[in-house]
Structures are given as C-alpha cells and as structure tokens.
C-alpha positions in Angstrom: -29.2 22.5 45.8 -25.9 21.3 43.8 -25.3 17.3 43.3 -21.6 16.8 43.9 -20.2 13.4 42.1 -19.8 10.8 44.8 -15.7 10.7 43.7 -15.4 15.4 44.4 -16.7 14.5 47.8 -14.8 11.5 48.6 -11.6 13.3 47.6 -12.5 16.3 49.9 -12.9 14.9 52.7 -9.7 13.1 51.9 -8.1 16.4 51.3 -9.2 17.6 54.6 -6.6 15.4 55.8 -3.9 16.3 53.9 -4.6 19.8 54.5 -4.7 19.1 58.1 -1.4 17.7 58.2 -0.3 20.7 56.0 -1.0 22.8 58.7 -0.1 20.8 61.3 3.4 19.9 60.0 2.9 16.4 60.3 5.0 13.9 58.2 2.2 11.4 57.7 -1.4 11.1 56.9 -2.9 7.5 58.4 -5.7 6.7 55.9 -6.3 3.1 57.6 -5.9 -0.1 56.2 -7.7 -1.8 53.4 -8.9 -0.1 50.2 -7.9 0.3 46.9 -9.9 3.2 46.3 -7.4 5.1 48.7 -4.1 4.2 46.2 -5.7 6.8 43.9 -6.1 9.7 46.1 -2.3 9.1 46.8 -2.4 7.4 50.2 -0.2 4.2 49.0 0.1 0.9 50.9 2.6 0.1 53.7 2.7 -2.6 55.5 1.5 -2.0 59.3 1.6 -3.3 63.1 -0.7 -3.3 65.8 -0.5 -5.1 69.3 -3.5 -6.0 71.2 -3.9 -7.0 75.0 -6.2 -9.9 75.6 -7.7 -10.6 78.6 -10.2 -13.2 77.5 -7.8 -16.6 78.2 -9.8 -18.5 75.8 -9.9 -15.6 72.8 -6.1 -15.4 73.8 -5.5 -19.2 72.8 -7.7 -18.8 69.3 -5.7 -16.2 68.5 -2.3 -17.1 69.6 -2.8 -20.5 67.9 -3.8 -18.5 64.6 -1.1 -16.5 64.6 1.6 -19.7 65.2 -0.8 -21.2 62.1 -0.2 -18.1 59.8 3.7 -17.5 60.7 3.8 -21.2 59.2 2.5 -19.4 55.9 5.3 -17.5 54.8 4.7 -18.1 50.8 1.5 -16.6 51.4 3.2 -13.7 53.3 5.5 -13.2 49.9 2.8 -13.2 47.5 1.7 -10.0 50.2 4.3 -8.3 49.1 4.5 -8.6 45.9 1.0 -7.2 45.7 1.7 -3.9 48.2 4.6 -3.9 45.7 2.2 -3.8 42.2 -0.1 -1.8 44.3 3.2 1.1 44.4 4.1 0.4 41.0 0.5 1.5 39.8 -0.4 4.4 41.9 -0.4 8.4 41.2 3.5 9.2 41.6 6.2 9.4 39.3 9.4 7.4 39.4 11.6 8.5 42.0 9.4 11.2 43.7 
C-alpha cells in the first residue's frame, strides 16, 4: 500500500476541481469561505454574499439586531480588507497575471 503526504492528497482533490471546471468551461472555482490553507493551492480570497430567509421571528430579531450592531463597525470592516488585501499580495501569482 503507498502513503501519500497529507499535502499530495489535499491538492488532488483540489485539482479535481480545477480540472472539473477545465472541462466544463466554467470561469470560476468556489472553494468556500475560510482557510488559509486554500491561498496556496491558488484559490485567493474575495469577499462574498449570501442572503438567508428567516422564518423563526425571534432568530430574525437576533440576527437583524447583529447585523445593525456590526454595520456600526465599519473600522473593523477596513482592517477586513486590508487583510484579504495582504492575503493577495502573498499568494502563488505573479504581478499582474
């Protein structure tokens, strides 16, 4: 039986992605959010958006009253960016590419 290193298979089955799209013709690759790990298999940070239906009143109101609470926060929201924007300036690509 052959060990593969933990790192080959990670990046194959992230391959199988990529190759997927290949194939497909598709213009993007979704890896998900979170994880750093990801920057060096080339799948680099964006910023996303998701919407969510509630029908729980009371979960509505928690989470509508976080949200007004973390609009409030926007130096925090800048010091996001500028990570995402270290994040790009350190992965796999060259300049420009």
């Amino acid at each position: 039986m052959v060990k593969w290193p933990l790192e080959a298979l990670t990046f194959g089955y992230c391959s199988q992605a990529i190759e997927a799209a290949i194939e497909l013709d598709l213009d993007t690759v979704e890896a998900g959010a979170q994880g750093e790990h990801k920057i060096q298999r080339g799948y680099m940070p964006v910023t996303t958006y998701s919407c969510h239906y509630l029908t729980d009143e009371g979960f509505r109101r928690a989470i509508d009253d976080f949200l007004v609470r973390e609009a409030n926060q926007i130096p925090e929201f800048l010091h996001v960016k500028a990570v995402i924007k270290l994040l790009h300036d350190s992965g796999p690509f060259k300049e420009g590419i």
